[in-house]
N, C-alpha and C positions, 0 to 999 in steps of 0.2 A: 530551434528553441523549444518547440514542444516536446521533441523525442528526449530534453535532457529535464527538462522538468516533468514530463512522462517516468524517468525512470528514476528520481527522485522520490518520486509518489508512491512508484512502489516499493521501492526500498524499504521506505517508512512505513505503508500501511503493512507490511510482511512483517518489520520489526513488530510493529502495534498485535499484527494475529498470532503471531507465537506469545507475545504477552501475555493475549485475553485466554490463548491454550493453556498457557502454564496455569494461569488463574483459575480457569474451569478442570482443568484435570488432577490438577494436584493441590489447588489453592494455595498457590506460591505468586504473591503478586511482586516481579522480576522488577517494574518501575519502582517500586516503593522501598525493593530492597534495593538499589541500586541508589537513588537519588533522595530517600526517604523518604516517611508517610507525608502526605499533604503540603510539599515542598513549592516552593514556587518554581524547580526546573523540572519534579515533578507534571507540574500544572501545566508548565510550558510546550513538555513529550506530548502529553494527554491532547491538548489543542492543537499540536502540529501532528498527529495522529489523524487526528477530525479533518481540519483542513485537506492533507491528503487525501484523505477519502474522497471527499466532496469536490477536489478541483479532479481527481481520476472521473467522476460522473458526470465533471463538467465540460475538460477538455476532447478537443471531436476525435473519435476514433480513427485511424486510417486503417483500410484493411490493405493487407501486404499478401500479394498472391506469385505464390512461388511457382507457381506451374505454368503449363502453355494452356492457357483458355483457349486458344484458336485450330487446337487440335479437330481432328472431325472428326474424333470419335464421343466428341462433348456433344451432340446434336443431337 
C-alpha cells in the first residue's frame, strides 16, 4: 500500500517540479495555461501538489539494500 502511494507522490510532486521550473526559467506557468488562471481544477493540481509533498515527508522511508552487507570485506 505504501510503495503505491509512494509512487503516486512522486509522480505528482515531479509533475508539480517541472511546473515550478518552467515558471522560474521561462515564466511559463504550464498549470494555468493548461487548466486556466485561478480555476477551481487549477486549485485542485495546486493542493494535491501540496498534499504530495507533505504525505512524501510523512510516509516512513524503507531503505532497500541491494548488496551483500555480510560480505567481510565490509568490516
Amino acid at each position: 500500500m505504501y510503495n503505491v502511494l509512494r509512487t503516486i507522490a512522486y509522480a505528482i510532486v515531479i509533475i508539480g517540479a517541472l511546473a515550478f521550473a518552467l515558471m522560474g526559467f521561462f515564466n511559463y506557468n504550464m498549470i494555468s495555461a493548461v487548466f486556466g488562471e485561478s480555476t477551481v481544477w487549477s486549485r485542485i493540481l495546486y493542493s494535491l501538489i501540496g498534499i504530495a509533498g507533505i504525505l512524501l515527508l510523512a510516509l516512513p522511508h524503507e531503505e532497500e539494500c541491494y548488496c551483500d552487507c555480510t560480505d567481510s570485506h565490509y568490516d
